[in-house]
Backbone bond lengths (Angstrom), bond angles and torsions (degrees), N, CA, C in turn:
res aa  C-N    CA-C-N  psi(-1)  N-CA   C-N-CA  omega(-1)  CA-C   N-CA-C  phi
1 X - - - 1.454 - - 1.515 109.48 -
2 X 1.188 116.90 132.31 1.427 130.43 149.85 1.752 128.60 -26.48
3 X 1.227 119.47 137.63 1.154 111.30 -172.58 1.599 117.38 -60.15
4 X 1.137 120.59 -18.76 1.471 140.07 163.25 1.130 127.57 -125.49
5 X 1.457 119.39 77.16 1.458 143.92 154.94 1.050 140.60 -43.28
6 X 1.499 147.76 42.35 1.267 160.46 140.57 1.718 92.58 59.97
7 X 1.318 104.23 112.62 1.703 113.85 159.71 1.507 116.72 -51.32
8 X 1.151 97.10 144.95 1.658 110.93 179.40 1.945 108.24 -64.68
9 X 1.312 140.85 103.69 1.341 112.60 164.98 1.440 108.03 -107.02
10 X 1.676 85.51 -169.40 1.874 91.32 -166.79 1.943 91.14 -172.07
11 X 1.730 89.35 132.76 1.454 87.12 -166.91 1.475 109.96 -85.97
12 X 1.389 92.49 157.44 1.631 110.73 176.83 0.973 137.52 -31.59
13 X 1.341 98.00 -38.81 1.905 130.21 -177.86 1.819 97.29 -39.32
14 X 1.420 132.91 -42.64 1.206 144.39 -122.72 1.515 86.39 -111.02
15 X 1.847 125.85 -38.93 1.114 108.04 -118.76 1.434 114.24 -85.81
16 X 1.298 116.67 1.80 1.850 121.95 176.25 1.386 101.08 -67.97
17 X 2.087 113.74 -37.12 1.518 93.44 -171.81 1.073 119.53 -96.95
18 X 1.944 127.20 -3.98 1.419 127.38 156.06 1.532 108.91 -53.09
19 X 1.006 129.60 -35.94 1.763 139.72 -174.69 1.543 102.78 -55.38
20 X 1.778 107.87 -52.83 1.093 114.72 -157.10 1.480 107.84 -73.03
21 X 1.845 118.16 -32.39 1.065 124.42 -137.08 1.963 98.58 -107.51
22 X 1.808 108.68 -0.78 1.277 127.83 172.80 1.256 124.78 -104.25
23 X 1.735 110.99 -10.04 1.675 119.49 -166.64 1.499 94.60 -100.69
24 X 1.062 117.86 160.51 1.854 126.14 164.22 1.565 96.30 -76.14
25 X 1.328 88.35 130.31 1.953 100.92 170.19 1.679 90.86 -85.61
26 X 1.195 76.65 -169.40 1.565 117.03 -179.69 1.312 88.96 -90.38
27 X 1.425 116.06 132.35 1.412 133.10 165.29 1.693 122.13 103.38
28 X 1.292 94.02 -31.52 1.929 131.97 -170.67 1.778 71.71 -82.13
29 X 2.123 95.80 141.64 1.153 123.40 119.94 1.653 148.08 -64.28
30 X 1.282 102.51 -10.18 1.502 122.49 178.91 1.478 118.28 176.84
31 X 1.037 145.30 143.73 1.223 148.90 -138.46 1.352 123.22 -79.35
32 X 1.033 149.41 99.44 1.570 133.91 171.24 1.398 123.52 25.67
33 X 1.383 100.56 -70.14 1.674 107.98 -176.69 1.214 104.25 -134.47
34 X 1.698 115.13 114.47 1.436 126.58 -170.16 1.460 97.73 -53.38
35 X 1.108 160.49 -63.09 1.306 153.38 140.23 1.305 141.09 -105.89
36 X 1.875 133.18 -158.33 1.586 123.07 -154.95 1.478 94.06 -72.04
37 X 1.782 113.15 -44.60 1.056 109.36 -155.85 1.625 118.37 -77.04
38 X 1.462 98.35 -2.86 2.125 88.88 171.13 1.355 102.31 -85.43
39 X 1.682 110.59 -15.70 1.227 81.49 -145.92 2.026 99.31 -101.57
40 X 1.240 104.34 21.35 1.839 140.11 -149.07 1.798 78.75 -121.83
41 X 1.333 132.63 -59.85 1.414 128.46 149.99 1.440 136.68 -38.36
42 X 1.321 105.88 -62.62 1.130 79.86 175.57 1.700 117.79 -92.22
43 X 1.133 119.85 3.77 1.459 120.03 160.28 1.669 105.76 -46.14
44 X 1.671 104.02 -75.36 1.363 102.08 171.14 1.583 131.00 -27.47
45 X 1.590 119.93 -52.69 1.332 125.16 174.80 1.991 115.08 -40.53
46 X 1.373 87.88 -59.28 1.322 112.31 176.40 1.937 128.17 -44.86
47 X 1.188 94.98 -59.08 1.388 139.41 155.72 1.618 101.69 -32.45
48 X 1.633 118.03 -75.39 0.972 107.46 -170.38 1.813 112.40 -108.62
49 X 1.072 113.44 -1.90 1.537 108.75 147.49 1.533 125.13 -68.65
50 X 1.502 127.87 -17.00 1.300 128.41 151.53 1.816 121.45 -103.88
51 X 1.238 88.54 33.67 1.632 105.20 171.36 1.977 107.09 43.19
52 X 1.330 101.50 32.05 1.591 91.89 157.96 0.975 120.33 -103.96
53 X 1.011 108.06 133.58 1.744 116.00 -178.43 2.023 106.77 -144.64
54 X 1.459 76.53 98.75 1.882 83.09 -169.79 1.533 108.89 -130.13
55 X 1.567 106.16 122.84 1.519 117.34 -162.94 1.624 103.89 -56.75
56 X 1.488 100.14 170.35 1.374 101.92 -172.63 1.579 98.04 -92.54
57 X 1.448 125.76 152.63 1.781 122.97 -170.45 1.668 83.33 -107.21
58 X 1.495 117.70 87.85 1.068 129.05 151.53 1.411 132.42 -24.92
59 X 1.896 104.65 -27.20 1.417 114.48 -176.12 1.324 113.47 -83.92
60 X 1.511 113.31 -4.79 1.573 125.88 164.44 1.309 126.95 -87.59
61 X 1.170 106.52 -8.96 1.974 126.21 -177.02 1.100 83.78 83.93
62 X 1.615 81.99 171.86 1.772 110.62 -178.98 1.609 93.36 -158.27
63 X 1.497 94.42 153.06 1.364 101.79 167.60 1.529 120.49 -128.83
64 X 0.983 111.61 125.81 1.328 125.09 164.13 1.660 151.58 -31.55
65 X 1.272 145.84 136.07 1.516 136.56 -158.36 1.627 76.57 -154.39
66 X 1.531 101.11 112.72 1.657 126.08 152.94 1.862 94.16 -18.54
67 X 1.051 100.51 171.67 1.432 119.19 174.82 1.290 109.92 -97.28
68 X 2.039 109.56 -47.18 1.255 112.30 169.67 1.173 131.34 -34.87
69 X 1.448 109.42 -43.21 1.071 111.96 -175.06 1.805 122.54 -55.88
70 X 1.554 104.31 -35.50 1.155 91.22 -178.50 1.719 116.39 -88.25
71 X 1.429 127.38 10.11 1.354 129.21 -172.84 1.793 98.34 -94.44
72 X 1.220 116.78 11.48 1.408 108.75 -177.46 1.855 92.75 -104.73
73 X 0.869 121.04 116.80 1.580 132.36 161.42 1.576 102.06 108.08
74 X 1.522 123.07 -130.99 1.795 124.08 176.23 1.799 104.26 -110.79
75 X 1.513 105.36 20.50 1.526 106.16 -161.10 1.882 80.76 -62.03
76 X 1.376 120.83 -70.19 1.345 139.43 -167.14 1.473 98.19 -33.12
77 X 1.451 132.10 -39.19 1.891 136.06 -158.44 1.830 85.66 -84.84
78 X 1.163 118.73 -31.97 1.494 124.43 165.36 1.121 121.73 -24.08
79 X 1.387 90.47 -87.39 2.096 111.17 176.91 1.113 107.09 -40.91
80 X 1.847 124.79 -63.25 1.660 126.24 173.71 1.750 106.96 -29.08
81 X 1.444 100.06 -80.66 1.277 112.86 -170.41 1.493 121.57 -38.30
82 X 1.124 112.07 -36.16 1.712 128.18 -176.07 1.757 105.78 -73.12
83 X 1.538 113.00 -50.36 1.363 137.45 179.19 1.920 97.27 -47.07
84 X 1.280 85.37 -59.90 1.849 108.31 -160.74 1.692 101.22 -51.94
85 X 1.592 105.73 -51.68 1.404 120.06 -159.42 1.791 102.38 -69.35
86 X 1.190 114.91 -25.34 1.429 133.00 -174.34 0.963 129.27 -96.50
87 X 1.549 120.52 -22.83 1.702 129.35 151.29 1.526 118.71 -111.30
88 X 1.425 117.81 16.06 1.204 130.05 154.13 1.861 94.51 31.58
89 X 1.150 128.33 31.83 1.731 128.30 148.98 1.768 98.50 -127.68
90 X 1.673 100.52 134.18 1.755 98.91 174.58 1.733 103.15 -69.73
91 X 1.020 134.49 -6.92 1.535 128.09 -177.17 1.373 99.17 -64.66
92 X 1.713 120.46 -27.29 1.794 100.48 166.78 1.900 114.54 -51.17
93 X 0.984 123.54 -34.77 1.372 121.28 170.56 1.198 129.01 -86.26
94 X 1.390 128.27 30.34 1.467 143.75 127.11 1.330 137.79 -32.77
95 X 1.279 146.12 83.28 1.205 129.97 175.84 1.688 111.79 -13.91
96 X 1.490 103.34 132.26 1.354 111.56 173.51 1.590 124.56 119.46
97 X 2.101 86.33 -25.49 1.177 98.59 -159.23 1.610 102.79 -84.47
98 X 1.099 115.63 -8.13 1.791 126.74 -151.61 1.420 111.50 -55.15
99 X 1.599 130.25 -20.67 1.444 141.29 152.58 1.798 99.15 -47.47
100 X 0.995 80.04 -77.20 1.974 87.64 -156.24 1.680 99.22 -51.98
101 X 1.163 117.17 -35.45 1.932 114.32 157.76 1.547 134.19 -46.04
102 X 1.452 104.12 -37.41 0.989 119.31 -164.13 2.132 95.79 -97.03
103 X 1.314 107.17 -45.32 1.552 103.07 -178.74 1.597 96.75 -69.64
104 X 1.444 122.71 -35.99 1.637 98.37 170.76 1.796 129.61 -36.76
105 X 1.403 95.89 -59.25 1.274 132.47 171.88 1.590 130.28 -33.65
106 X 1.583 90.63 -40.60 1.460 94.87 172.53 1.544 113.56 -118.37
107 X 1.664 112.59 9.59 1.371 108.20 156.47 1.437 114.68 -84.65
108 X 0.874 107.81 -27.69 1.714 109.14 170.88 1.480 116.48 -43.91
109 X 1.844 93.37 -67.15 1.387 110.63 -167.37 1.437 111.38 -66.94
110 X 1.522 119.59 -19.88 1.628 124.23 -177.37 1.555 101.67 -70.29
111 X 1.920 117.59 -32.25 1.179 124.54 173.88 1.129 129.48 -63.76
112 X 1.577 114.12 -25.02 1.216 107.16 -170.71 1.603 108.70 -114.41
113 X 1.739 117.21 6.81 1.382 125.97 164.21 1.536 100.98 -91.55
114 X 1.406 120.47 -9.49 1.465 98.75 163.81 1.585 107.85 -104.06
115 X 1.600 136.13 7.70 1.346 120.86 133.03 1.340 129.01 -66.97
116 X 1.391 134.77 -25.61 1.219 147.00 173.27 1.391 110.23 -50.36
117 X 1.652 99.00 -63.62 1.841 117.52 165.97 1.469 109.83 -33.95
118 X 1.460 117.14 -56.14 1.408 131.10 -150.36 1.766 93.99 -70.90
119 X 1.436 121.32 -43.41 1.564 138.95 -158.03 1.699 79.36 -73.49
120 X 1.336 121.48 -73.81 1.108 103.75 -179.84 1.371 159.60 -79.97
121 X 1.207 110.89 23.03 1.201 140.28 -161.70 1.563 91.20 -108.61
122 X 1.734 120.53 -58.35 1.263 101.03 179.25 1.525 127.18 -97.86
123 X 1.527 114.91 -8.91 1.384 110.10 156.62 1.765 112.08 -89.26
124 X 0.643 113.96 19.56 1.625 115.63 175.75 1.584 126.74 72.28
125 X 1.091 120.06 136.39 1.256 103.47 -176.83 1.842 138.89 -93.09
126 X 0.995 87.93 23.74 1.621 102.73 -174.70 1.761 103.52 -58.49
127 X 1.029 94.60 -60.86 1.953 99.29 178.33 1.301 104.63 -113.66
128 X 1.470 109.70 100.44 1.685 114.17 -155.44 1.600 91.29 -95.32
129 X 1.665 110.19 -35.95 1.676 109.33 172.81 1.773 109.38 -32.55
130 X 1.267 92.47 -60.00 1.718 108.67 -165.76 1.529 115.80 -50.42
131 X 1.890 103.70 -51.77 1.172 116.51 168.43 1.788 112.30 -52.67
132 X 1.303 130.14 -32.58 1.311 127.75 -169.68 1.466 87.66 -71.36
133 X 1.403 124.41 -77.36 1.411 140.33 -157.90 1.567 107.52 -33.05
134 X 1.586 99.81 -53.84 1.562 118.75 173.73 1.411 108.34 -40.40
135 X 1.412 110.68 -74.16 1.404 117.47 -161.92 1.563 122.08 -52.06
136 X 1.439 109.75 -33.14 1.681 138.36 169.59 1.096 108.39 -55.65
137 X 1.977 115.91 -53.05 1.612 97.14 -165.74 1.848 100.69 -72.58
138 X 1.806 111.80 -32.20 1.983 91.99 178.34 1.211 116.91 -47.67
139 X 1.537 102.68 -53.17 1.758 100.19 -161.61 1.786 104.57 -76.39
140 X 1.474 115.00 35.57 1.620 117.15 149.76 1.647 97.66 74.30
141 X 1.400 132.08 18.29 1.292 127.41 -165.31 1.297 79.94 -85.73
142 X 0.989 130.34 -51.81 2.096 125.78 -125.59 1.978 102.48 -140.33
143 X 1.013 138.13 145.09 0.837 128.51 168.85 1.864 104.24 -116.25
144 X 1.658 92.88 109.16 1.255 84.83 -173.61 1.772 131.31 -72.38
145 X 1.648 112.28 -1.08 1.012 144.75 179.42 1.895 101.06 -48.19
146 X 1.443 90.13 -58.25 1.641 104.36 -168.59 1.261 128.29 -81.62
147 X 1.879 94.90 8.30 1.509 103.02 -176.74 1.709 89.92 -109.18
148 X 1.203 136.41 30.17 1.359 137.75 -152.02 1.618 77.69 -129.79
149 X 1.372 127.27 146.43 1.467 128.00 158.18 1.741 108.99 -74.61
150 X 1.330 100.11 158.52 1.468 90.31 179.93 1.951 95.42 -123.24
151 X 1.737 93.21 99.80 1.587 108.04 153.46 1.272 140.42 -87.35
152 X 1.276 107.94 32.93 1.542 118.74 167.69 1.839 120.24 -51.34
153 X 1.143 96.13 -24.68 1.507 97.70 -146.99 1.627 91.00 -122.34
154 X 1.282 122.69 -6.02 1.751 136.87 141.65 1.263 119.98 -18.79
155 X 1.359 140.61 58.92 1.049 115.29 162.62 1.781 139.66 -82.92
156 X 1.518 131.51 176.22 1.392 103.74 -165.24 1.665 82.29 -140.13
């Protein structure tokens, strides 16, 4: 990356349920998504494992996430990887290119906060954890089976 790396944004449209989906609920020991940018990740993952990729409508605002933010951990190998997987030429990882990386990045993730929206909108959002978990094990992400202990063999 360039010494000046284009901030992460993400439109407005979203922003009651990024709020919702970063704060500790009621009931939660800690919040869904320790912060914007996992949860700006795994939107993206999502996003572009169900091939949405939908620009942000700028004419709604958007708000912004430092860049820094994402060079602390593999959030930053993210954006590359997402960029890379989506223009399938390595010349996306060229100096210069770090715009057109970064708008990949958050069309994804704008795509997959309006599946998030969609999960909760029609299973409801009261236990939005549940609703995520839910929606993952249909669409074949997660098998929620294997997140269950297996006490068969428990005796007392």
């Amino acid at each position: 990356m360039s010494l000046r790396a284009p901030n992460i944004n993400r439109s407005r449209v979203h922003e009651e349920m990024v709020q919702r989906l970063v704060t500790k609920l009621p009931g939660l020991t800690r919040p869904i998504f320790p912060t914007i940018r996992e949860l700006l990740c795994f939107a993206a993952l999502l996003g572009y494992s169900e091939k949405r990729r939908t620009p942000l409508d700028r004419g709604k605002g958007v708000e912004d996430v430092s860049y820094q933010q994402f060079e602390r951990g593999e959030a930053e190998d993210l954006i590359w990887l997402i960029a890379l997987a989506e223009a399938r030429d390595t010349d996306i990882l060229k100096d210069g290119e770090e715009p057109r990386c970064a708008e990949i990045f958050e069309e994804y993730a704008n795509g997959g906060l309006f599946i998030i929206r969609d999960v909760l909108q029609k299973v409801g959002a009261e236990y939005p954890d549940c609703a995520i978990v839910e929606a993952l094990s249909q669409m074949r992400y997660l098998d929620v089976e294997d997140l269950e202990p297996d006490l068969s063999n428990l005796k007392f």
